[in-house]
N, C-alpha and C positions, 0 to 999 in steps of 0.2 A: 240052692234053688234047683230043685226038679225039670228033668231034663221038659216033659209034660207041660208044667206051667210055663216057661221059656217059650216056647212056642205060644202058648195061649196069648202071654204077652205081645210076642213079636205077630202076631196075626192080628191084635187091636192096633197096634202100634200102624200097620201096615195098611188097615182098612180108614183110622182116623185120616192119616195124610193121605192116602188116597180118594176120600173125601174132598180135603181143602185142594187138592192140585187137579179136580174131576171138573170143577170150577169155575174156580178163582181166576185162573189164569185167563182163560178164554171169553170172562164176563164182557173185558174188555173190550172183545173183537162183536159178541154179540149183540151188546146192549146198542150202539150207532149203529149195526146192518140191521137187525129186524126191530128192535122200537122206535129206532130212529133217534136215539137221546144226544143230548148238548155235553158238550166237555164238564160244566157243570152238574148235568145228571150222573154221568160217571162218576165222578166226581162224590156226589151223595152215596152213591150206590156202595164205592170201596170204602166210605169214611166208616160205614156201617161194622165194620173193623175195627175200627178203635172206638166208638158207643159199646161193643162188645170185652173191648176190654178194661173200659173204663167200669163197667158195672160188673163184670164176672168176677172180682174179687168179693160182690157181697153177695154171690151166689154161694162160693165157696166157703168165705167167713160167716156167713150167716144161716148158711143148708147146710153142705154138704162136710166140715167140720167139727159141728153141733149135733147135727140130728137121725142124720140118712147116711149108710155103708156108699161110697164113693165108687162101686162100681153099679150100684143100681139108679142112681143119680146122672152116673155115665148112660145106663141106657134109657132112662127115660127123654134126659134131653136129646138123644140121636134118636129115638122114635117121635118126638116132636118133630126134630129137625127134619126129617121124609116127609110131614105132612107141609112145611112150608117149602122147601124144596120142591115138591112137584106140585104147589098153586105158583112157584116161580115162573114151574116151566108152560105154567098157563095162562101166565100174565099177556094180556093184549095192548099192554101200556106202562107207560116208566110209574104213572101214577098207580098202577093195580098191583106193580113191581116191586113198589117199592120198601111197603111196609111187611113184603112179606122175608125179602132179606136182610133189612133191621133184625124182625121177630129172630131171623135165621142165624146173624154170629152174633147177635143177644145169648142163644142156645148152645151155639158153637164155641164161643171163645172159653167159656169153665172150662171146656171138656179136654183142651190142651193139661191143662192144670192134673184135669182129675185120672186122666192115664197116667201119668210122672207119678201121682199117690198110686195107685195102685200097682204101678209096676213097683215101686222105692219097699212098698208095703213085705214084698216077697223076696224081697233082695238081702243078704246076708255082707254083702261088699258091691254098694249101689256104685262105685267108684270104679269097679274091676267092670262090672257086669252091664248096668244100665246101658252103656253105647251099644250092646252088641243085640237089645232090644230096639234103642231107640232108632239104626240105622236102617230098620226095616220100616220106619216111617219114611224116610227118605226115599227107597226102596218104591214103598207105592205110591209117592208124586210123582215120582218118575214115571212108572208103571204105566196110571190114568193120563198123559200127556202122549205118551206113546201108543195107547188104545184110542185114542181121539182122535191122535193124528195118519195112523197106519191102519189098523183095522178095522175103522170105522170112518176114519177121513171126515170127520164133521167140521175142521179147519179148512177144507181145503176150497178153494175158489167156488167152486159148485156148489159146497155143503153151506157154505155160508150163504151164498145168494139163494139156497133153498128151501132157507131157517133150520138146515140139521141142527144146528148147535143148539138148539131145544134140547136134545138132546142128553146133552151132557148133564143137565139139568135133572132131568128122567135117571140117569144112570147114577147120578150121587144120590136123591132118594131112595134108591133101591140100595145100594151099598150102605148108607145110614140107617137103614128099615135092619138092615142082617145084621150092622156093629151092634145096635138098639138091642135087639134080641140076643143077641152071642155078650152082651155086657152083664147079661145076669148067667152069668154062669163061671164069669170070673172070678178067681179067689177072694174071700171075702175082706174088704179094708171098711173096720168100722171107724165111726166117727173119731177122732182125735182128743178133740175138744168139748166133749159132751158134757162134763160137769164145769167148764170156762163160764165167766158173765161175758156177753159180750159186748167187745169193745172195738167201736168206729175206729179210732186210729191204730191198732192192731190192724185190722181189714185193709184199711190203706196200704198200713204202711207209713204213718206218720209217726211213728217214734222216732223214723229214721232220721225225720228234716236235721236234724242237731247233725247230721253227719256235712253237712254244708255251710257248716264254721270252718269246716278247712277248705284253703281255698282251692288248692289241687282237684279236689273232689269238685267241689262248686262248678270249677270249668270244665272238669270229665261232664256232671249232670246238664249244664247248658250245652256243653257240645253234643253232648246225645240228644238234648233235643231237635236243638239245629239239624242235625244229619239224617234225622228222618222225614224231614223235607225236602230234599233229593231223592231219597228212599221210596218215597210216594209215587214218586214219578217215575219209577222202574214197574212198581207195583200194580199200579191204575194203568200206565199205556204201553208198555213195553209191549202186550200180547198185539192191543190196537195198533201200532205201529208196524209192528212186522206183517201184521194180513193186510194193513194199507198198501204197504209199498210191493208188495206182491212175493215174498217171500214165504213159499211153501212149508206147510205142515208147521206152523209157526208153535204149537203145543208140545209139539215134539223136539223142536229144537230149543226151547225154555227149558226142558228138562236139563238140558248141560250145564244149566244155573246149579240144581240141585249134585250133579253129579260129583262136580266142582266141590260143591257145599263137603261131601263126604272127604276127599282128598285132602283139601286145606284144613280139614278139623284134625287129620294123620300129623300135619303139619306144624300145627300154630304151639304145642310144646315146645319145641326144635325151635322155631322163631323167638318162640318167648322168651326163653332161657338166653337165647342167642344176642339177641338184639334188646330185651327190656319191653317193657309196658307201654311207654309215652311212642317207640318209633314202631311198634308194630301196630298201634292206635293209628298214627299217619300215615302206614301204607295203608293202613285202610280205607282211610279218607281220599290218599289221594287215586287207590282203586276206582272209585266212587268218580273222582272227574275223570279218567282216564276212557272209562264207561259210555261216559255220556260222549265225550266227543267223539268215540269213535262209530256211535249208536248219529250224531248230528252227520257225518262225513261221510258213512258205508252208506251203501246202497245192496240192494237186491240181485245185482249183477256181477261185474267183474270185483268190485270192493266188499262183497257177501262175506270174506275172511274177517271182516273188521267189525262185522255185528256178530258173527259167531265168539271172535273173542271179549266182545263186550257182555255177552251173554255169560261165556265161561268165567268170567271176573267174580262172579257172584261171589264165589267161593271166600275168595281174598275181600270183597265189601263187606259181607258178613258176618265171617270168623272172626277175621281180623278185630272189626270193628266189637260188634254183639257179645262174641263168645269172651273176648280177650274184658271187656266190661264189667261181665257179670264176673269175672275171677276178681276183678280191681273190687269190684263193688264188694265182695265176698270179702276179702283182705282185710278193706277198713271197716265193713262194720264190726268186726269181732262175732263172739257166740249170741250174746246175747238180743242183737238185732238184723243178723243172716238175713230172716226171712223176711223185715220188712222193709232193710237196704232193696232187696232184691223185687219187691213189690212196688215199691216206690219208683225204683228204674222202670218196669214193665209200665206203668202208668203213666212216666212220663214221656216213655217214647212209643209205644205202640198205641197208649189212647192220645195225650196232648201232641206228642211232634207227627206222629203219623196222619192226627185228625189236622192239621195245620198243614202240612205238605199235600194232603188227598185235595185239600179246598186251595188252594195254592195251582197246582197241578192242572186242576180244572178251567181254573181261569187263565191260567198260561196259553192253554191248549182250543179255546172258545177264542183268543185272541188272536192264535194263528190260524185260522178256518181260512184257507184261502175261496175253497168252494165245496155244498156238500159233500162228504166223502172223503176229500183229501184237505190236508195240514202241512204248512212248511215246517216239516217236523226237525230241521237243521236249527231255526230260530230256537223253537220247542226246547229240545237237548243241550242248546248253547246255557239255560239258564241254570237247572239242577250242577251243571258242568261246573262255572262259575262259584255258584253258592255254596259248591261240595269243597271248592279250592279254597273259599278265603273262611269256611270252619276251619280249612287244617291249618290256615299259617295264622291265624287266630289262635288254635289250640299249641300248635308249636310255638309260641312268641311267651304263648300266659302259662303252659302248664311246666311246673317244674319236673326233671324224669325224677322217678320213684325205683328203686328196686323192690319188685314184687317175688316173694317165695311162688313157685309156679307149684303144687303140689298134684301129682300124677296118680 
């Protein structure tokens, strides 16, 4: 791969997640100070997440596959995505809100998909190379959390009582308007499947179901849905919770999530190899309550170490869990159903467990309103905390260990 396209790559790579991290994160802190929304609206608002990836596999299987080069696909949906993006940042209400960020990771979610083809497209040893692409997506969620919250301060106590965080909204359509445009000029990946019939359960991912006559799998795929129902609750309040309790520059200190994220992925080899498949699965998990309690017990003051760590955990919830999955999941389907094992997991836990956790979440969170504004967010965290503990001694009781070839 040319030193040229490398870059090109790593410069979409870089503007996509700077995108979702420009945000995502901070919907949470704005949507209850300037619309004024119920735990419930939140609630709607992030589930729009998984409606997005529940249908972006027949974006893919059914456009972008078949008909249209995957990097022109990529910029059409991010010059949409600008147009609903900045009627976001002009919504006057959760109602004028809210169809417009449906429409928006409706558009959004392919386009994870369709950067991985077009980067995989140019790669001669996607094994060696893609991370040193992909890490520049990480790169700029960090980036936009750290411009939100330092050089622009639209987190900060002020910005938020002044509705800055309009904002951020404004600044991701602008960066989606450049990805949109700079996407047609990336190297050309045509269609794949352009002389394919096609076929629904291909798009799914439903050849794969037959992979769930084994049981081991059966309980990896229930446990993964389970788990992103705690997952939701990091996702949906984590930014709301730190600008309640008064903890500054909260966008920027959520990036430690991702930074995390990079470290433990240097890691999770070394673990894998070390420790096996089923015990690096339950550190994950019990990452996941370790998290929450210490997110229920810190505070903003003198215990502020104990939400920072709970932040930094990301890494190990994650990796552990997600990354170490998809290799599991990879293993048993063999050659012939890779992609729809692997589509099959995306759907069950970023559209069904994540859509189930976001509405979950919400009503957890509408339940402890002790008075506008503020949440007994201790009760709050007690519950993902709990739920996140008895998947693992669930998952440790039913799954038998496997040795997995970990292949580098």
């Amino acid at each position: 791969m040319k030193i040229s396209t490398q870059i090109q790559l790593s410069l979409m790579m870089f503007l996509e997640f700077f995108i979702w991290g420009g945000w995502f994160v901070t919907m949470g802190i704005y949507l209850p100070n300037t619309l004024k929304t119920s735990g419930g609206e939140i609630a709607l608002a992030y589930s729009t997440q998984s409606w997005g990836a529940i249908i972006a596999p027949f974006i893919i299987g059914l456009i972008a596959d078949r008909f249209f080069n995957a990097e022109r696909i990529l910029g059409i949906l991010h010059l949409i995505g600008a147009i609903l993006m900045y009627q976001m940042a002009n919504a006057v209400d959760f109602g004028s809100f809210y169809p417009y960020v449906l429409g928006y990771m409706i558009a959004y979610m392919p386009t994870l998909a369709l950067v991985n083809s077009v980067s995989f497209n140019q790669m001669n040893d996607p094994a060696k190379q893609f991370s040193f692409v992909r890490v520049f997506g990480t790169i700029g969620w960090i980036v936009a959390g750290l411009v939100i919250s330092y050089v622009f301060h639209w987190d900060s106590e002020e910005g938020v009582a002044n509705g800055f965080l309009k904002n951020t909204f404004l600044m991701t359509a602008i960066a989606s308007a450049i990805l949109g445009f700079f996407s047609f000029t990336l190297p050309k990946t045509p269609p794949k499947a352009k002389d394919q019939k096609i076929n629904i359960s291909d798009i799914l991912g439903l050849d794969a179901l037959r992979l769930l006559r084994d049981k081991n799998f059966l309980f990896f795929f229930l446990a993964s849905i389970l788990i992103c129902i705690p997952l939701a609750f990091y996702y949906q309040h984590a930014g709301q919770f730190l600008g309640e309790i008064g903890v500054s520059n909260p966008a920027a200190k959520m990036t430690i999530g991702q930074a995390s994220e990079v470290i433990f992925m240097l890691l999770l080899p070394f673990f894998f190899k070390k420790f096996g498949f089923k015990m690096t699965l339950l550190v994950g998990m019990l990452a996941w309550t370790v998290r929450y309690l210490l997110f229920a017990y810190g505070n903003s003051g003198e215990l502020a170490f104990m939400l920072i760590i709970g932040i930094a955990l990301h890494g190990i919830c994650y990796d552990f869990f997600f990354v170490s999955g998809q290799i599991y999941t990879d293993s048993k389907a063999g050659e012939k159903f890779k992609s729809a094992a692997q589509g099959l997991i995306t759907l069950a836990t970023y559209g069904l467990g994540m859509l189930i956790g976001f509405y979950v979440a919400g009503k957890i969170t509408d339940a402890n309103l002790v008075r506008e504004g503020q949440h007994d967010w201790t009760a709050i965290w007690i519950f993902p905390a709990i739920f996140a503990g008895v998947v693992m001694v669930l998952f440790a009781a039913f799954f038998k260990n496997e040795k997995i070839e970990y292949k580098e």
